[in-house]
Backbone as JSON Lines, residues from 0, in Angstrom:
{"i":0,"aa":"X","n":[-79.86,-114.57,10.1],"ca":[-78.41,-114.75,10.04],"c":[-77.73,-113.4,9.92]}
{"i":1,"aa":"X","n":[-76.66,-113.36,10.53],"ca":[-76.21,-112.09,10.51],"c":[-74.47,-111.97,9.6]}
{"i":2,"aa":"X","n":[-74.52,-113.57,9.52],"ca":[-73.22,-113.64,8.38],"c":[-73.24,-114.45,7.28]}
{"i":3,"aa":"X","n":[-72.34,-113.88,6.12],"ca":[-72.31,-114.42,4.63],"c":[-71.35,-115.8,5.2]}
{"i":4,"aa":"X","n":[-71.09,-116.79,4.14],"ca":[-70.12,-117.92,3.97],"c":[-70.0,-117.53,2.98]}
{"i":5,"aa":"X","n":[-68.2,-117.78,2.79],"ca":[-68.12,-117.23,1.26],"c":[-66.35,-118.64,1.73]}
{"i":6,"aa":"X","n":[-66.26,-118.79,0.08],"ca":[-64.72,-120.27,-0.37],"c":[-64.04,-118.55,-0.04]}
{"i":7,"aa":"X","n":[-62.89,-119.01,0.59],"ca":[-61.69,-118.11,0.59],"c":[-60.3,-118.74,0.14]}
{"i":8,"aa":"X","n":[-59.0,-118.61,-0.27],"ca":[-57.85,-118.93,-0.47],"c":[-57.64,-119.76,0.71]}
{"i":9,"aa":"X","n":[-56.98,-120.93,0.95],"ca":[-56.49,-121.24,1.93],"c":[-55.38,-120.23,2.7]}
{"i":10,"aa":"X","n":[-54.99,-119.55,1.73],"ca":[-53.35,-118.44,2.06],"c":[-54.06,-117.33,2.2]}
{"i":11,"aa":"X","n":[-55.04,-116.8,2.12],"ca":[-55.78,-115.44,2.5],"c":[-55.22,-115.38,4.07]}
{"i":12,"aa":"X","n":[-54.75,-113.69,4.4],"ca":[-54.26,-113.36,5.43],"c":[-55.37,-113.31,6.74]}
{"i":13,"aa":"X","n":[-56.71,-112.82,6.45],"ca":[-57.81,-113.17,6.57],"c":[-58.34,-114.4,7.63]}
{"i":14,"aa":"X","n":[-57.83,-115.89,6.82],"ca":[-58.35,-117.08,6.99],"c":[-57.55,-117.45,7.93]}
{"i":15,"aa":"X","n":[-55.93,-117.07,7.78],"ca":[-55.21,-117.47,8.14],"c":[-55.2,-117.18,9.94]}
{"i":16,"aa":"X","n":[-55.97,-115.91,9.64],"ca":[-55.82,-114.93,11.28],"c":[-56.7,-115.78,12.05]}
{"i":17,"aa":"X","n":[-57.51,-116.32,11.68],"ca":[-58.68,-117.35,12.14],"c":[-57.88,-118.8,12.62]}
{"i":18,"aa":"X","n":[-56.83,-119.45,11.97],"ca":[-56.68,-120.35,11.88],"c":[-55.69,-120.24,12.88]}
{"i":19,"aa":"X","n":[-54.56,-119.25,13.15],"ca":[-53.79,-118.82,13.83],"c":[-54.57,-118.27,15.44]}
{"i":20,"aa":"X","n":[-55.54,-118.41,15.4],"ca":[-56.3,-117.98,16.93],"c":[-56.53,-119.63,17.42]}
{"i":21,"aa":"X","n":[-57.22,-119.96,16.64],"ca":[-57.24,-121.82,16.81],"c":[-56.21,-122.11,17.11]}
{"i":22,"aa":"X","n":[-55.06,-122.11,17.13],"ca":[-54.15,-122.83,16.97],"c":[-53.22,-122.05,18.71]}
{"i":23,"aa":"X","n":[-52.97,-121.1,18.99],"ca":[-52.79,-120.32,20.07],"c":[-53.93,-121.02,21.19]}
{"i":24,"aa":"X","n":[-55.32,-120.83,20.98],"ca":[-56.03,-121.92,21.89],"c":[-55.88,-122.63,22.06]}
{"i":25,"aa":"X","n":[-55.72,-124.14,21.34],"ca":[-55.11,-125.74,21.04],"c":[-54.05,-125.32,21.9]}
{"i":26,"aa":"X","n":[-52.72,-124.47,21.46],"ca":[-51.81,-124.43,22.24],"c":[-51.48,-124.73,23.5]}
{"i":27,"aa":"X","n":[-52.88,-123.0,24.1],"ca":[-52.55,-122.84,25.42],"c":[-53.59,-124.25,26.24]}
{"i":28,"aa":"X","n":[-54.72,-124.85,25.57],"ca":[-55.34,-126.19,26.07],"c":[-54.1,-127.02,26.42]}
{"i":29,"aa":"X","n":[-53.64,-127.69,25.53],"ca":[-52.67,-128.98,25.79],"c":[-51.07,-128.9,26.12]}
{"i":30,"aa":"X","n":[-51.01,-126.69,26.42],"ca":[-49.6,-127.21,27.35],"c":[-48.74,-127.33,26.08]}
{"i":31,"aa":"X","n":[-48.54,-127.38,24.91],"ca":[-47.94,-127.32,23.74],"c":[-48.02,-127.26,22.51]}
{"i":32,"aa":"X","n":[-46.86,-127.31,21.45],"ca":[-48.27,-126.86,20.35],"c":[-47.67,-128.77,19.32]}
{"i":33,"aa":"X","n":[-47.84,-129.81,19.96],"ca":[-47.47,-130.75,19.53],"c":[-48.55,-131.34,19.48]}
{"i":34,"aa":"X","n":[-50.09,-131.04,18.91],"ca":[-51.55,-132.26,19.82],"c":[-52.19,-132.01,18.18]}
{"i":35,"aa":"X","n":[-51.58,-131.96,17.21],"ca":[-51.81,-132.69,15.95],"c":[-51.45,-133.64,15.25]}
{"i":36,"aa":"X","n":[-51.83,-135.03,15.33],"ca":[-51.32,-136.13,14.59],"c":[-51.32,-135.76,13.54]}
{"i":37,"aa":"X","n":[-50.17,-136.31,12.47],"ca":[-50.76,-136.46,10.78],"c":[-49.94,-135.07,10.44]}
{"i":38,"aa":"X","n":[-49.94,-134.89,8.93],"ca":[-49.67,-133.64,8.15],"c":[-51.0,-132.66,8.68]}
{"i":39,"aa":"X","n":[-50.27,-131.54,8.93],"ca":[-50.9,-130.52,8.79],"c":[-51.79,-130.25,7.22]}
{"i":40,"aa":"X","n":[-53.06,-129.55,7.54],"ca":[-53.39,-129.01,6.09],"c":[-53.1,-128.3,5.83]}
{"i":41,"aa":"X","n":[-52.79,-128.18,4.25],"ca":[-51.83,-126.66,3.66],"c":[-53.09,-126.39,2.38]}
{"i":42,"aa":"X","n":[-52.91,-125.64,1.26],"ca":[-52.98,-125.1,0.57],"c":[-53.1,-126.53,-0.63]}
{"i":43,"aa":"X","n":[-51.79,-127.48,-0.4],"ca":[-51.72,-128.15,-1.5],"c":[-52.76,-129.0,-1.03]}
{"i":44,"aa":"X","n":[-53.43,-129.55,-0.13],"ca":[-54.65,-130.74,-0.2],"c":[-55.67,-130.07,0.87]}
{"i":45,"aa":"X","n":[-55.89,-128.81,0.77],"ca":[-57.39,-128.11,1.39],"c":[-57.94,-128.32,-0.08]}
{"i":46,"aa":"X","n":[-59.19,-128.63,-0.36],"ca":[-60.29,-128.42,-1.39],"c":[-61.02,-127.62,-1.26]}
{"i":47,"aa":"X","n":[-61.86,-127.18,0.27],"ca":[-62.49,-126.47,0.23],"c":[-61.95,-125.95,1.66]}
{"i":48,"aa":"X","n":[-62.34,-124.31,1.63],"ca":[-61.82,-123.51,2.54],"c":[-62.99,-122.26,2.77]}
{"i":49,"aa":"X","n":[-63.89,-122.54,3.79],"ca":[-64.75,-121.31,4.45],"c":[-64.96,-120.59,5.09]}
{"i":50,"aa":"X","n":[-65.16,-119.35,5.35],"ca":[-64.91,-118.85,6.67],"c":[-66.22,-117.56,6.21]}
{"i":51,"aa":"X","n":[-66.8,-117.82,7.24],"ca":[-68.18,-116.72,7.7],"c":[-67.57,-115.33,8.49]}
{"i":52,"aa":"X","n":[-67.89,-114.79,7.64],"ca":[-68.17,-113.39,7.89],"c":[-69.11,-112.08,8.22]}
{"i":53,"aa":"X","n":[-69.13,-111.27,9.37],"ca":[-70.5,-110.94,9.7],"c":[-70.52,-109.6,8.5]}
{"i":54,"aa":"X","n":[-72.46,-109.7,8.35],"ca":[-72.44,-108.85,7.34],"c":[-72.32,-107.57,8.07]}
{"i":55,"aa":"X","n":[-72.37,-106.5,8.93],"ca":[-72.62,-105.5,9.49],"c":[-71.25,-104.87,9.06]}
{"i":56,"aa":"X","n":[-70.07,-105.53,9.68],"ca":[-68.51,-105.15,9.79],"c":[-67.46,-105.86,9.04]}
{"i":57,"aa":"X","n":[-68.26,-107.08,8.32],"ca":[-67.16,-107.38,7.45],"c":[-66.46,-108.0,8.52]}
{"i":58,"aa":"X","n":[-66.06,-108.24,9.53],"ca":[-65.19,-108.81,10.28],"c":[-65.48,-110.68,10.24]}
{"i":59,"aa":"X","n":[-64.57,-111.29,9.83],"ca":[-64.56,-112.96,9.93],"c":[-64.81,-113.57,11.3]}
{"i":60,"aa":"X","n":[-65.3,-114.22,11.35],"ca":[-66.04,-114.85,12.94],"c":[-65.43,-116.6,12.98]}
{"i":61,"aa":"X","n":[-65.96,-116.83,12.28],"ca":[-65.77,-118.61,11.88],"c":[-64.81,-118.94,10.31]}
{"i":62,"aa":"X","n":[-64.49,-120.21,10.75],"ca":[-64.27,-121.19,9.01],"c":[-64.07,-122.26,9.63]}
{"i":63,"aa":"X","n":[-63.35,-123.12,8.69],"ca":[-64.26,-124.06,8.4],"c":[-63.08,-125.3,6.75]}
{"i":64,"aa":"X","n":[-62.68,-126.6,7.08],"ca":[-62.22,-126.65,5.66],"c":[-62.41,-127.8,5.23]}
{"i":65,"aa":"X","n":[-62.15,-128.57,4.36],"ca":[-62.38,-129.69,3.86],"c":[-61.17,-130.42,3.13]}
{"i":66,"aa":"X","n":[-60.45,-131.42,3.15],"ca":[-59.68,-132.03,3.04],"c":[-60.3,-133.52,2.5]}
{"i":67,"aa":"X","n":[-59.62,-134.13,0.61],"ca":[-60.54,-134.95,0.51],"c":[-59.93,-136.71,0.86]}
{"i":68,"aa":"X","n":[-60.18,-137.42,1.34],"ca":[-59.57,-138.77,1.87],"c":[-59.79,-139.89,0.68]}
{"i":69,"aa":"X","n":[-60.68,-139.44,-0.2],"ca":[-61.31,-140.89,-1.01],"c":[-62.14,-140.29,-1.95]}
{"i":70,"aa":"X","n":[-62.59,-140.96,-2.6],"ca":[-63.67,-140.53,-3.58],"c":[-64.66,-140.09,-3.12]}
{"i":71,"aa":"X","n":[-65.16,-141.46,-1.72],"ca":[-66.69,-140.37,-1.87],"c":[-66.6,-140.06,-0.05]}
{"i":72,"aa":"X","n":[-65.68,-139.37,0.28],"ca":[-65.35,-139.21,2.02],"c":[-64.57,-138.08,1.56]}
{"i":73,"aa":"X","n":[-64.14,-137.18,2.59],"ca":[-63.32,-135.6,2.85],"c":[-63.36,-135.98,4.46]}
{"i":74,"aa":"X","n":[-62.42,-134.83,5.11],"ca":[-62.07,-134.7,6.46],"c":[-62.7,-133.38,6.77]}
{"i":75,"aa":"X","n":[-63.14,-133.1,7.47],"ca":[-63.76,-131.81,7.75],"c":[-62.01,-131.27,8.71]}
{"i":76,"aa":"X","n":[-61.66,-130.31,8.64],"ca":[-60.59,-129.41,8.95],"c":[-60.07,-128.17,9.5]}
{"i":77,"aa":"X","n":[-59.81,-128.16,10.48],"ca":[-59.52,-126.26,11.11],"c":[-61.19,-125.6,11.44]}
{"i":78,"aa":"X","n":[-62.48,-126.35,11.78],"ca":[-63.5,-125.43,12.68],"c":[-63.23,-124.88,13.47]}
{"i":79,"aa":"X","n":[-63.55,-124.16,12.95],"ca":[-62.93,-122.74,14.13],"c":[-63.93,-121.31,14.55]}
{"i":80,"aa":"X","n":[-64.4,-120.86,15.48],"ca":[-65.21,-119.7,15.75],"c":[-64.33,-119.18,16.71]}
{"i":81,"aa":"X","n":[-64.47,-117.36,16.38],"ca":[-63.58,-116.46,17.24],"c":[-64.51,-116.56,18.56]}
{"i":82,"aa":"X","n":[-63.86,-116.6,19.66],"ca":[-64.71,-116.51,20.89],"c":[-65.64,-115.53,20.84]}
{"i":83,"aa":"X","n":[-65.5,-113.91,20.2],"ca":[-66.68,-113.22,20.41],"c":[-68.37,-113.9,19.69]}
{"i":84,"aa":"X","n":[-67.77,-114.61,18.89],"ca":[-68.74,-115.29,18.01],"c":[-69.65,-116.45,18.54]}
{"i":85,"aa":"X","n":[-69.02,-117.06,19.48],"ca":[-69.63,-118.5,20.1],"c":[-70.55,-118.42,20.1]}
{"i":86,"aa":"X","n":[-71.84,-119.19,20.2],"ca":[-73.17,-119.55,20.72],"c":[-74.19,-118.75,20.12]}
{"i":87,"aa":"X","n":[-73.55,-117.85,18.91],"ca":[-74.64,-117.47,17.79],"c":[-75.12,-118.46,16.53]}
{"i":88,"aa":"X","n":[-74.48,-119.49,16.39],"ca":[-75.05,-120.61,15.49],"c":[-74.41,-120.77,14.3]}
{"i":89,"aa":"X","n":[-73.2,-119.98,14.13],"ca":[-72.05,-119.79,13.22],"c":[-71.88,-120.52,12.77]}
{"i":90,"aa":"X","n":[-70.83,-121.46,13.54],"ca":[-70.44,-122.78,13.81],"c":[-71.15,-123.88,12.96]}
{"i":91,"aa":"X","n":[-72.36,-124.29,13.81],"ca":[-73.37,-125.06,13.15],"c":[-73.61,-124.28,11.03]}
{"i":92,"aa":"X","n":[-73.54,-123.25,10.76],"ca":[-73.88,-122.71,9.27],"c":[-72.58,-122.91,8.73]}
{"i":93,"aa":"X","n":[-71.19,-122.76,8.88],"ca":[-70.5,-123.38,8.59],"c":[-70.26,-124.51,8.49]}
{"i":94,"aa":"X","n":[-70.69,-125.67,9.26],"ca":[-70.54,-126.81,9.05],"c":[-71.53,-127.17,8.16]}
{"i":95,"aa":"X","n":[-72.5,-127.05,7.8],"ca":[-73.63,-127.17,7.23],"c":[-73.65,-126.86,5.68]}
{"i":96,"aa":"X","n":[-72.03,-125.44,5.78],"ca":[-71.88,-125.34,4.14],"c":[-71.16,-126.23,4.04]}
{"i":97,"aa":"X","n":[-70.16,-126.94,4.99],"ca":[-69.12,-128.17,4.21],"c":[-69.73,-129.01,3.68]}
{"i":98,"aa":"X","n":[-70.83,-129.41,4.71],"ca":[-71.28,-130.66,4.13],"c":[-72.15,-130.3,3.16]}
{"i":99,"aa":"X","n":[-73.07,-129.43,2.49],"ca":[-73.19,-128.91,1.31],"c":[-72.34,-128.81,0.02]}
{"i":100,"aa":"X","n":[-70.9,-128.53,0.47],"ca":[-70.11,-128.73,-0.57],"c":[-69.48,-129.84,-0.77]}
{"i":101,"aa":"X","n":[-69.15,-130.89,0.47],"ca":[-69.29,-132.39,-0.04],"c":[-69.84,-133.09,-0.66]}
{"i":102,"aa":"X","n":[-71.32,-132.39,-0.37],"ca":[-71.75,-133.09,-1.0],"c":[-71.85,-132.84,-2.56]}
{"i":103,"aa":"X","n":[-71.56,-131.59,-3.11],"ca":[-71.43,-131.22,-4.53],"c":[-70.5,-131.8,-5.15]}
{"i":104,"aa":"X","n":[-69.78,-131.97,-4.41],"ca":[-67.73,-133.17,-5.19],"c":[-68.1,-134.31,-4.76]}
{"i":105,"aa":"X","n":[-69.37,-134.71,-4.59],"ca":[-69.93,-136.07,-4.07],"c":[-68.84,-137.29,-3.03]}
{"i":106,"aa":"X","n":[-68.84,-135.94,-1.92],"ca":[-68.31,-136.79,-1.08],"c":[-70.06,-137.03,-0.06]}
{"i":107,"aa":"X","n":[-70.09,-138.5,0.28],"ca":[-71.29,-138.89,1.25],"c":[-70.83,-138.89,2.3]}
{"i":108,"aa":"X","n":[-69.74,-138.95,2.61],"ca":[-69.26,-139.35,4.34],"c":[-68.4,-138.23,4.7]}
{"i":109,"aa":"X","n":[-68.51,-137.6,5.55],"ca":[-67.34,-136.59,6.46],"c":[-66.81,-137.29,7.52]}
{"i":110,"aa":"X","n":[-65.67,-137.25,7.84],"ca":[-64.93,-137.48,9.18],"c":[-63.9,-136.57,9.69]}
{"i":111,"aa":"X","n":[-63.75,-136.7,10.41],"ca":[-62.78,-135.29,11.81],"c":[-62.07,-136.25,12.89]}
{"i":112,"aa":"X","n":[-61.21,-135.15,13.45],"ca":[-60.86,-135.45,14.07],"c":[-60.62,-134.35,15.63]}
{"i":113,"aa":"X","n":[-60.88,-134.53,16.65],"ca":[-60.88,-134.11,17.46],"c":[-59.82,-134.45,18.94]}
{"i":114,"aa":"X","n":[-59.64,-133.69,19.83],"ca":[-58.76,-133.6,20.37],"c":[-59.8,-134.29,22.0]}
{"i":115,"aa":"X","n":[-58.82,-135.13,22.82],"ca":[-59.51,-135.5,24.17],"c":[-60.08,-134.52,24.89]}
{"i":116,"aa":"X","n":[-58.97,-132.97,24.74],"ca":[-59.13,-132.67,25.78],"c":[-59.73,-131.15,25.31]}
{"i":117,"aa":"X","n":[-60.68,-131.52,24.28],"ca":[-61.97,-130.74,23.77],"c":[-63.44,-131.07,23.87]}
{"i":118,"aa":"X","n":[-63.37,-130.95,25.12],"ca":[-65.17,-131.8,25.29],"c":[-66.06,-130.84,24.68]}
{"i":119,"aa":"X","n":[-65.97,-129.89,24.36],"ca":[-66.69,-128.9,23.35],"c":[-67.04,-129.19,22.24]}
{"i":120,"aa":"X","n":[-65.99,-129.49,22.01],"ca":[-65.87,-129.66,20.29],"c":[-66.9,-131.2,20.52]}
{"i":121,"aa":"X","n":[-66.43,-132.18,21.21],"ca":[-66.71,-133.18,20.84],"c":[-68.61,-132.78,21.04]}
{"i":122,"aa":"X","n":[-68.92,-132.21,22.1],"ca":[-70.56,-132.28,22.38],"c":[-70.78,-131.28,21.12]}
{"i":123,"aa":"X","n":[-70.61,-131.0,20.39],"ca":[-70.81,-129.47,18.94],"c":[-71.31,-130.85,17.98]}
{"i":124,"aa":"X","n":[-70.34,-131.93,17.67],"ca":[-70.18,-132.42,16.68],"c":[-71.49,-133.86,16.75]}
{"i":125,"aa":"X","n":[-71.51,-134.26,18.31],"ca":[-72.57,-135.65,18.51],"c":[-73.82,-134.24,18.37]}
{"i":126,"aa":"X","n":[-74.04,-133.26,18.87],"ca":[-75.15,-132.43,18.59],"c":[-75.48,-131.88,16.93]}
{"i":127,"aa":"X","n":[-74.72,-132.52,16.26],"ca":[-75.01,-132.02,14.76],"c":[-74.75,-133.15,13.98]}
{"i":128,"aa":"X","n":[-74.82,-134.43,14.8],"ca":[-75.21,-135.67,13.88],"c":[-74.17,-136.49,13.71]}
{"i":129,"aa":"X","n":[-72.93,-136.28,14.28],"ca":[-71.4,-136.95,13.99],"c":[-71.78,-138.24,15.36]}
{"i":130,"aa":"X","n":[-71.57,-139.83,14.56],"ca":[-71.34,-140.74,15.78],"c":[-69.57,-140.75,16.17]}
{"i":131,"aa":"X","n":[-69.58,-141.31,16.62],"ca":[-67.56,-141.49,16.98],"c":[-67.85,-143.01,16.48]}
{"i":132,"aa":"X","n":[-66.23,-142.6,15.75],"ca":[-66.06,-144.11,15.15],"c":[-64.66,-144.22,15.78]}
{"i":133,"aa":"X","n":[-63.44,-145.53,15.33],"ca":[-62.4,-145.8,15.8],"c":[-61.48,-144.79,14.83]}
{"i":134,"aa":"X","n":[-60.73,-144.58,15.5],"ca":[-59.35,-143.46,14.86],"c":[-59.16,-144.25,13.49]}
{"i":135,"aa":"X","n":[-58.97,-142.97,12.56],"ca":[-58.51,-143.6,11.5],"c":[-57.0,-142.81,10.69]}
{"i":136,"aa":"X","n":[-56.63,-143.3,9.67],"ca":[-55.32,-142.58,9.74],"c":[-54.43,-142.29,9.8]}
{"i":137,"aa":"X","n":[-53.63,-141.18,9.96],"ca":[-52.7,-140.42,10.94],"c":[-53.12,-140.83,12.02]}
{"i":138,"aa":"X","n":[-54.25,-140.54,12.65],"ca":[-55.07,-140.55,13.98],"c":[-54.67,-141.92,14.92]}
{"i":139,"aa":"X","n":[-54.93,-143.23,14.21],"ca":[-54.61,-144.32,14.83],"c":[-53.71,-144.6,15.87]}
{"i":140,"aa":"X","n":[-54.03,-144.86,16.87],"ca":[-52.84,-144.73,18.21],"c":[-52.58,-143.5,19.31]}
{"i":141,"aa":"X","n":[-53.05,-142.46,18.59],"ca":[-53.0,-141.25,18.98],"c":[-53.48,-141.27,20.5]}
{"i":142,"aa":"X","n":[-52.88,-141.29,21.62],"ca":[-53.52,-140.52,22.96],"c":[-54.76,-139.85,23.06]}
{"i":143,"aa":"X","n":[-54.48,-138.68,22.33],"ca":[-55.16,-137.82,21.94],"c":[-56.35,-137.34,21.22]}
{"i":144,"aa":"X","n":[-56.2,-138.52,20.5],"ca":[-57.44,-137.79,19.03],"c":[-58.86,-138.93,19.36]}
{"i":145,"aa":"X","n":[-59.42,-138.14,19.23],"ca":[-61.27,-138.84,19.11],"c":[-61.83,-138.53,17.99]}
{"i":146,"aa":"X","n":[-62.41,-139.19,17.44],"ca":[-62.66,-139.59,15.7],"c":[-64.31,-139.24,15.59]}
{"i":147,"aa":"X","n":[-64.55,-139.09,14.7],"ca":[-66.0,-138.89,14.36],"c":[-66.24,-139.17,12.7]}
{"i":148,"aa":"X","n":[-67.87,-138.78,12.54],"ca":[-68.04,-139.53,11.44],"c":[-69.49,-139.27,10.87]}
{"i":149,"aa":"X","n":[-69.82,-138.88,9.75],"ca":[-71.32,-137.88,9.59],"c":[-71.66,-138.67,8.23]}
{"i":150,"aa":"X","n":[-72.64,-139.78,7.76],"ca":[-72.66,-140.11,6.4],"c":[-73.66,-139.08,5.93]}
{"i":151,"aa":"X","n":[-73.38,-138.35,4.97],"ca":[-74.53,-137.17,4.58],"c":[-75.68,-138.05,3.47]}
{"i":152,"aa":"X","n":[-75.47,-138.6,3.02],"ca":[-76.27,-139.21,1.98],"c":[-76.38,-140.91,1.3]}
């Protein structure tokens, strides 16, 4: 491995620069920046907030967040890898700490939400164990959104 995971602030300028590249992509994908059902996540209902960093340069590559729905369920939130980063396995170690830390606040179930017109995302998520379930939610009705669903335990 060539990067740490480390909890960051949701408001770290840092996390934010990550989250703000995601979001410019999403953008320029769907033609606008309107292709999020539901409240945005903020600060007041992120629980957990990660973002991998390579050890060499210190420079942030990925994160990663968790949002909790129920007692024993969270939303997985904002995955995100900088394009120079892709297809080093980031991705997959970040997701791998969420559900590690779900599972510590004993959440058993993760769910997400994903966009149609992310066939990426969606083949990332059936390749790391997520089935698709029916929209739930905000999500419900949505054009747009394709649902997923990971019981960890």
């Amino acid at each position: 491995m060539n990067w740490t995971i480390e909890d960051m602030a949701w408001e770290d300028p840092e996390g934010a620069a990550l989250r703000a590249g995601q979001r410019a992509e999403l953008n320029a994908r769907y033609g606008c920046d309107d292709h999020e059902p539901g409240a945005a996540p903020s600060a007041a209902d992120i629980d957990v907030f990660l973002v991998a960093r390579d050890r060499a340069t210190g420079a942030t590559l990925a994160c990663g967040a968790l949002r909790r729905l129920d007692a024993g369920s969270a939303e997985v939130k904002r995955m995100y890898v900088a394009p120079g980063a892709r297809g080093t396995g980031v991705a997959t170690a970040v997701l791998r700490a969420l559900e590690a830390a779900a599972l510590e606040r004993g959440w058993a179930t993760l769910r997400l939400e994903t966009g149609t017109l992310q066939p990426d995302a969606e083949r990332f998520y059936r390749r790391e164990g997520y089935r698709e379930i029916p929209q739930f939610g905000a999500y419900i009705g949505s054009r747009i959104s394709v649902c997923y669903e990971r019981v960890l335990a």
